[in-house]
C-alpha positions as CSV (number, residue, x, y, z in Angstrom):
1,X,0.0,0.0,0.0
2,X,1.5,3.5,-1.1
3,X,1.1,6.6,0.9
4,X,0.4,9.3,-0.8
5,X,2.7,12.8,-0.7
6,X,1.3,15.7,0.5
7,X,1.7,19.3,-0.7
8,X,4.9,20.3,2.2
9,X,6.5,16.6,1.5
10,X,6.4,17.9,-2.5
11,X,7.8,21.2,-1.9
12,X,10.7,20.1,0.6
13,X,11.8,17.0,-2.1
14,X,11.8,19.7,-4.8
15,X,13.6,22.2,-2.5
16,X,16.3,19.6,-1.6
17,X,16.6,18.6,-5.1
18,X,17.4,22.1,-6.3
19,X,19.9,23.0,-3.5
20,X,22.0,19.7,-4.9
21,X,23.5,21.6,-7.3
22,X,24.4,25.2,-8.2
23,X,22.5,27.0,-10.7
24,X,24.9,28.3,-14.0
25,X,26.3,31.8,-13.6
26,X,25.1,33.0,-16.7
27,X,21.4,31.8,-16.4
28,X,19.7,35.1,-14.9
29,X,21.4,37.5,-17.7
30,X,20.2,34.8,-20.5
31,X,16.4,34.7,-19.2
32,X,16.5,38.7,-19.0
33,X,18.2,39.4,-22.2
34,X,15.0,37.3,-24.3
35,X,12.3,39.2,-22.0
36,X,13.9,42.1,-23.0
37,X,13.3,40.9,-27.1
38,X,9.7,40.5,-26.7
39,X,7.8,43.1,-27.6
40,X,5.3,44.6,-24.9
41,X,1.6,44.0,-25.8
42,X,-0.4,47.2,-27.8
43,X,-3.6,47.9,-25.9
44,X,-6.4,47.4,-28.1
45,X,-7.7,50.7,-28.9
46,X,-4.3,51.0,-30.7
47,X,-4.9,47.4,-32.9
48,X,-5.0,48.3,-37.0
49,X,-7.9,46.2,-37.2
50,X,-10.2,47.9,-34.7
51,X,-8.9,51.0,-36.2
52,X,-9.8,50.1,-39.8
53,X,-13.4,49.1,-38.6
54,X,-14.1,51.8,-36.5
55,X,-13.6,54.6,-39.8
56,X,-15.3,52.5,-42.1
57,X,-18.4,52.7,-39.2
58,X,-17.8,56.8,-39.2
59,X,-17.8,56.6,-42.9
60,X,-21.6,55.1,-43.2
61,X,-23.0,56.7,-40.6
62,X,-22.0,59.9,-41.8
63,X,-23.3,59.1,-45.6
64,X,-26.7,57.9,-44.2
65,X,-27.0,61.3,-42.1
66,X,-26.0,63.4,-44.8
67,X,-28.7,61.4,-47.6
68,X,-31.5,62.0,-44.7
69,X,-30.4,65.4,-44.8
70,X,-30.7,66.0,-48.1
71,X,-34.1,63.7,-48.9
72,X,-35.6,66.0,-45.9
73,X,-34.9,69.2,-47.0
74,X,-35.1,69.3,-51.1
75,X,-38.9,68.6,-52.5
76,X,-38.9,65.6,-54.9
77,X,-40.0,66.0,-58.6
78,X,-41.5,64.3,-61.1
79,X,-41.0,64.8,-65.0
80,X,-44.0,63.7,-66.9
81,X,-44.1,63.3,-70.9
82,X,-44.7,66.3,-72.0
83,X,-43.2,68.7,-68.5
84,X,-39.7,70.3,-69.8
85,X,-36.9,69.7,-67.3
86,X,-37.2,71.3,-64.1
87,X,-40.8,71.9,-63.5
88,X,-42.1,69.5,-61.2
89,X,-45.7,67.8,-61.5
90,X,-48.0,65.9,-59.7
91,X,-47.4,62.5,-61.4
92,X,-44.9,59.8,-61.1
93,X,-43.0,58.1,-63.5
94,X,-45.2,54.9,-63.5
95,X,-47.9,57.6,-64.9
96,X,-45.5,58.8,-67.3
97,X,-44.3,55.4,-68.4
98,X,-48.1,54.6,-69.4
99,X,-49.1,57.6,-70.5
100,X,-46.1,57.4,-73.4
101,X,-46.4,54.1,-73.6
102,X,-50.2,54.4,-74.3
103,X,-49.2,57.4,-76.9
104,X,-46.5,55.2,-79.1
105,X,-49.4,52.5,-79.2
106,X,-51.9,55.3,-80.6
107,X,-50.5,56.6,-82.9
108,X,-49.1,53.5,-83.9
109,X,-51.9,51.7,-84.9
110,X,-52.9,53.3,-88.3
111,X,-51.5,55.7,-91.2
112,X,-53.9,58.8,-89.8
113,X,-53.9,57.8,-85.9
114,X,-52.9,60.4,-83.7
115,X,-49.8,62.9,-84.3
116,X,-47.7,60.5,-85.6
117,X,-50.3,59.4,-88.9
118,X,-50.2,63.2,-90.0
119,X,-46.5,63.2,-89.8
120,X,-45.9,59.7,-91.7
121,X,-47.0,60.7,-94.7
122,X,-45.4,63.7,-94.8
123,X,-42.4,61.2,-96.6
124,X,-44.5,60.8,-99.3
125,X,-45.1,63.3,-102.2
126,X,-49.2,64.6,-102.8
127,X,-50.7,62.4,-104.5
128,X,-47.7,60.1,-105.5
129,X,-48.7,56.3,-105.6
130,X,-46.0,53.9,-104.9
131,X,-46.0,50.8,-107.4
132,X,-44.1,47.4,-106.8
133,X,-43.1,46.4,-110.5
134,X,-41.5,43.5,-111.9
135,X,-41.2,41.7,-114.8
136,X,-39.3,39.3,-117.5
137,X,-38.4,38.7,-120.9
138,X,-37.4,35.6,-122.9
139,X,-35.3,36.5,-125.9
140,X,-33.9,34.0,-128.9
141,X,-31.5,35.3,-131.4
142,X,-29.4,34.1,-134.4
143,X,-26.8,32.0,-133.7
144,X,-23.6,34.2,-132.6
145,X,-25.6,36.8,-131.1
146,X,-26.2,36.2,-127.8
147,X,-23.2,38.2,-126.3
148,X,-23.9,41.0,-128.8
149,X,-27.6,41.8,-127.6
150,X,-26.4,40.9,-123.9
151,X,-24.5,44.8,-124.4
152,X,-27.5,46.1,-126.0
153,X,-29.7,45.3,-123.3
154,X,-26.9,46.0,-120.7
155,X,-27.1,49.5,-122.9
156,X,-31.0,50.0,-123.1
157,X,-30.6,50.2,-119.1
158,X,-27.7,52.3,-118.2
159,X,-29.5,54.8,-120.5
160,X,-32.2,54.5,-118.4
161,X,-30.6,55.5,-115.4
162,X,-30.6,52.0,-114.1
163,X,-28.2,49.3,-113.8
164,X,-27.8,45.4,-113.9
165,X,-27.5,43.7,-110.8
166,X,-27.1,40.2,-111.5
167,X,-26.0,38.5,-114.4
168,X,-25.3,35.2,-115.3
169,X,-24.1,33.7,-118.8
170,X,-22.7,30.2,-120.7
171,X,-21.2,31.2,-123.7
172,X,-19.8,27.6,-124.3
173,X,-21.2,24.7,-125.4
174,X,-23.8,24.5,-128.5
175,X,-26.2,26.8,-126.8
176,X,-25.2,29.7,-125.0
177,X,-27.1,31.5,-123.1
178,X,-27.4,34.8,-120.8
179,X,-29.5,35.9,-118.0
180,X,-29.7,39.7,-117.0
181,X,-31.1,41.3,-114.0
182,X,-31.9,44.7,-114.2
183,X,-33.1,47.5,-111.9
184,X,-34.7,50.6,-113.6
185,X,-36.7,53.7,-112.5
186,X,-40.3,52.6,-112.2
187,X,-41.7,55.8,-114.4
188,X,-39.2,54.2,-117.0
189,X,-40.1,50.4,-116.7
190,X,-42.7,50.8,-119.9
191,X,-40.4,52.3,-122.2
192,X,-37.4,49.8,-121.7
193,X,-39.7,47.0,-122.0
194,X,-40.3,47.9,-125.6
195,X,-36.9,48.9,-126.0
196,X,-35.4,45.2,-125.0
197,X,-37.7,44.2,-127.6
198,X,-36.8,46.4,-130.6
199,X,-33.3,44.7,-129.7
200,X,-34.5,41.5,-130.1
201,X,-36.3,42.8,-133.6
202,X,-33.1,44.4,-134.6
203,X,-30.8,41.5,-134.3
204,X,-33.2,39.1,-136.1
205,X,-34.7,37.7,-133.1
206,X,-38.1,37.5,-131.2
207,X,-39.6,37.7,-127.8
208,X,-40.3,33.8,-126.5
209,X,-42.0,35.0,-123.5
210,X,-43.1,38.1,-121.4
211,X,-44.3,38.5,-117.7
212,X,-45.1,41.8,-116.1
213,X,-46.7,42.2,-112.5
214,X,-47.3,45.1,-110.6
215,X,-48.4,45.6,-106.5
216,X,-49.4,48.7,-105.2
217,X,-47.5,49.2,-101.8
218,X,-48.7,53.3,-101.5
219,X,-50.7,52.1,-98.0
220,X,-48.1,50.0,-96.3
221,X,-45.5,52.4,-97.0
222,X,-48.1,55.5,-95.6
223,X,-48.7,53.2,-92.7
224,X,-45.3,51.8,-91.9
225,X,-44.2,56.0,-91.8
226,X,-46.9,56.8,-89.6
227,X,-45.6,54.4,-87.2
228,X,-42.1,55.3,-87.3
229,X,-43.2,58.9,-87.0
230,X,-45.1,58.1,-83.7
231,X,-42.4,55.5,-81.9
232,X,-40.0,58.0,-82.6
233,X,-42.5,60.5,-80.9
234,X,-42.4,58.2,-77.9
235,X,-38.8,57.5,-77.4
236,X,-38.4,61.1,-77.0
237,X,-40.9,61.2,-74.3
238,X,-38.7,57.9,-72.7
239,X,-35.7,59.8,-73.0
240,X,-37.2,63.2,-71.4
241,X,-38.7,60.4,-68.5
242,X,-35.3,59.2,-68.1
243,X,-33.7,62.3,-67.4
244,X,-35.5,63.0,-64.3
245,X,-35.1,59.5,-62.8
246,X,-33.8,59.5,-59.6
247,X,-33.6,55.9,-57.9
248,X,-31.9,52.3,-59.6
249,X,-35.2,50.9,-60.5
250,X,-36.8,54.0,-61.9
251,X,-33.9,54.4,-64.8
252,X,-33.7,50.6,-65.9
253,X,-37.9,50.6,-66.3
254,X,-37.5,53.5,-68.5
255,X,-34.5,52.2,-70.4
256,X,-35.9,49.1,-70.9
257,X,-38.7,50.6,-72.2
258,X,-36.4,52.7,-74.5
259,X,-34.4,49.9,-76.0
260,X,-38.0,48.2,-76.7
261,X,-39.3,51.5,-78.9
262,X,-36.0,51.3,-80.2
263,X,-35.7,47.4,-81.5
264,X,-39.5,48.3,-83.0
265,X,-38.6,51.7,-84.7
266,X,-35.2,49.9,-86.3
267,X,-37.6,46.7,-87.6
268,X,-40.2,49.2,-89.4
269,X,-37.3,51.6,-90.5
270,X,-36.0,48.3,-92.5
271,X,-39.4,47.6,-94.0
272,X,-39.4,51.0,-95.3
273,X,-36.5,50.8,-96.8
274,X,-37.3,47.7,-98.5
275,X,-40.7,49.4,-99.5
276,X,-39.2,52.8,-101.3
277,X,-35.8,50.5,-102.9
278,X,-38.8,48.2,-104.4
279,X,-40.8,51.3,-105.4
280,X,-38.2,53.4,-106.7
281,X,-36.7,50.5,-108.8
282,X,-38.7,48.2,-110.8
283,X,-36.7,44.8,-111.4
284,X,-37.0,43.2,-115.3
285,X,-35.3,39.9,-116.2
286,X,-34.1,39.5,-119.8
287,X,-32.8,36.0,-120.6
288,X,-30.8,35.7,-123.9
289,X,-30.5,32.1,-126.2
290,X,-30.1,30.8,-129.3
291,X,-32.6,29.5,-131.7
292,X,-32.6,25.6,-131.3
293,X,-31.5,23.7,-134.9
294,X,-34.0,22.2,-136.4
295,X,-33.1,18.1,-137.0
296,X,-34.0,16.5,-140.6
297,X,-35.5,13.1,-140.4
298,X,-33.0,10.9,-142.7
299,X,-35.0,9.0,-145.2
300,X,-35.8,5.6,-145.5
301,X,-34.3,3.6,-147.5
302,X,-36.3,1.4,-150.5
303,X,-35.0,-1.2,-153.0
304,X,-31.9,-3.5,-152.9
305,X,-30.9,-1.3,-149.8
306,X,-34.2,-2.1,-147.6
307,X,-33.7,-6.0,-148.7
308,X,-30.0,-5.8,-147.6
309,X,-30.9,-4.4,-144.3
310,X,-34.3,-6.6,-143.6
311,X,-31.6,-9.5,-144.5
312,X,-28.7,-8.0,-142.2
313,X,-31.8,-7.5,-139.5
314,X,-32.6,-11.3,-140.3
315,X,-29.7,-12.8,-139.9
316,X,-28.7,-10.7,-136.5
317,X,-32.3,-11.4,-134.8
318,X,-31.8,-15.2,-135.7
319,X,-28.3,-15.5,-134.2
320,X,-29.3,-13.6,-131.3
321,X,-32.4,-16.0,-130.9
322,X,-29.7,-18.4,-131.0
323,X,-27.6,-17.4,-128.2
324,X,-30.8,-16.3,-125.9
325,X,-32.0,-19.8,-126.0
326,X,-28.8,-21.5,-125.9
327,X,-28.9,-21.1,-122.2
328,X,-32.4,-23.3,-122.1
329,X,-31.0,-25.8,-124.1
330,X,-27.5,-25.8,-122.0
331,X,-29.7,-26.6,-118.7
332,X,-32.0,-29.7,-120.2
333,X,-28.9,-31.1,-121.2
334,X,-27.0,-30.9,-117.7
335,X,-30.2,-32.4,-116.0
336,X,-30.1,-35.3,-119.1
337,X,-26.8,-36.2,-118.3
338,X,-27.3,-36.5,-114.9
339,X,-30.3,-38.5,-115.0
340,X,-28.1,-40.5,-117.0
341,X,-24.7,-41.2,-114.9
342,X,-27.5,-41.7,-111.6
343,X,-29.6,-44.7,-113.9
344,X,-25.6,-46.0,-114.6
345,X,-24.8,-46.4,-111.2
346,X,-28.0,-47.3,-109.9
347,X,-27.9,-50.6,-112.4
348,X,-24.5,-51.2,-111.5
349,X,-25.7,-51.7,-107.7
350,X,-28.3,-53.3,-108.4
351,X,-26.4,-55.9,-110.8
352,X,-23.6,-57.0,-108.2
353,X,-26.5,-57.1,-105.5
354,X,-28.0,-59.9,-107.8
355,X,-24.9,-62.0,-108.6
């Protein structure tokens, strides 16, 4: 059984054991010079951190007093659609946003709706009618003409004011051909129709075939105007709206609403493009050939030459007879023969079975 030391038995062993033996001379200095290395503690007030926290608290509160401030003592204003900068209103840009929104879709709508309808057709000259006009024209000539009425007709239009915009030709081979595009004023579109055909009557040739359609476009065009008139009417109301918005959300809902008038105004401004280029130029296409030569039947023959060829025929049908049923014949006689070598064999069995 152990007994167990108490607290004055520990600290007498442990003082005996430490007065058996001297302690080094140059201990104390050693322990006091790397106390003296150790750098004493900063207080906390005086950490970086708690410094860098502490201004970037100052900071905020101090921007949240001063926009309190300022919300507090400046009235807030609205711009509506049609209110110049700087005069405040009673609405709110919701109101405005509708209200243009509701103006664009107005005037919109038809060629004499709202203010835009008076201002689309204001593009168009009184009375003037816009007429979609194409055609085309099949020409055959002489032989070695084709490339010489290609430049007459590639002349009949650049006197015209127009031009050729496509143009495709073989001149190889025993027909040759040429196919020509051309664009040319619509007031002229008559007169160089008949001209391309006096060619073809010049160079000895004639008019195979002849097309000619026309569309009257005079409304679409009015229309598509009036609209472009009026959505550009309405992004200038956006853009007056967007000026006086004052929070995040207010400026994207207007500039969403912006880029929207805008994606719609560039689509129409393409159709009317399309509309006054197919207006302004009517579109003819002339294709160019050759006369196709005519083929004489050869003549059948009579006499001794009809009985030498019914003889020739004669004799080439029988031999050809002859070979087509040679393969028949070829087949009964390979089933003949071996019918006949199986009836040899078979007597043969049956012959040594008897003896």
């Amino acid at each position: 059984m152990t007994a167990m030391l108490s607290d004055d038995d520990l600290t007498l062993l442990l003082g005996r054991a430490a007065g058996s033996y001297d302690p080094p001379g140059q201990g104390p200095d050693r322990v006091l010079e790397e106390l003296a290395d150790v750098p004493a503690p900063r207080p906390w007030h005086r950490r970086r951190g708690v410094q860098l926290v502490a201004a970037a608290a100052v900071v905020a509160v101090g921007a949240v007093l001063v926009h309190g401030i300022g919300s507090s003592g400046t009235p807030r204003t609205e711009l509506t659609a049609g209110a110049p900068a700087g005069q405040p209103s009673g609405g709110s840009v919701q109101k405005d946003l509708r209200g243009a929104g509701s103006t664009a879709s107005t005037g919109g709508t038809g060629g004499t709706g709202g203010t835009g309808g008076t201002g689309g057709t204001g593009d168009l000259e009184a009375g003037a009618a816009r007429i979609v006009k194409t055609g085309s024209l099949d020409l055959v000539v002489g032989d070695g003409r084709v490339s010489a009425t290609v430049d007459r007709v590639i002349a009949v239009a650049t006197g015209a004011a127009g031009y050729v915009s496509n143009q495709k030709s073989v001149e190889f081979g025993d027909r040759p051909t040429s196919t020509l595009t051309m664009r040319v004023p619509v007031a002229s579109y008559e007169s160089v129709v008949a001209a391309v055909r006096g060619v073809a009557k010049d160079v000895g040739g004639k008019v195979a075939g002849a097309q000619s359609t026309g569309k009257d476009v005079t409304a679409a065009y009015a229309d598509t105007a009036a609209q472009i008139q009026s959505l550009k009417a309405a992004r200038s109301r956006f853009l007056t709206i967007l000026a006086g918005a004052r929070t995040i959300g207010e400026t994207l809902t207007v500039q969403q609403r912006v880029d929207d008038v805008q994606g719609r105004l560039d689509r129409l401004e393409g159709q009317r493009r399309v509309l006054a280029d197919q207006s302004a130029l009517a579109t003819l296409t002339v294709g160019v050939s050759e006369k196709a030569d005519l083929v004489t039947p050869a003549s059948a023959p009579s006499g001794l030459s009809k009985a030498w060829d019914d003889a020739k025929h004669g004799f080439t049908g029988g031999v050809e007879g002859l070979v087509a049923g040679s393969g028949r014949a070829l087949l009964v006689l390979m089933v003949a023969a071996a019918a006949l070598v199986a009836a040899r064999l078979g007597w043969r069995l049956a012959r040594r079975r008897l003896l």
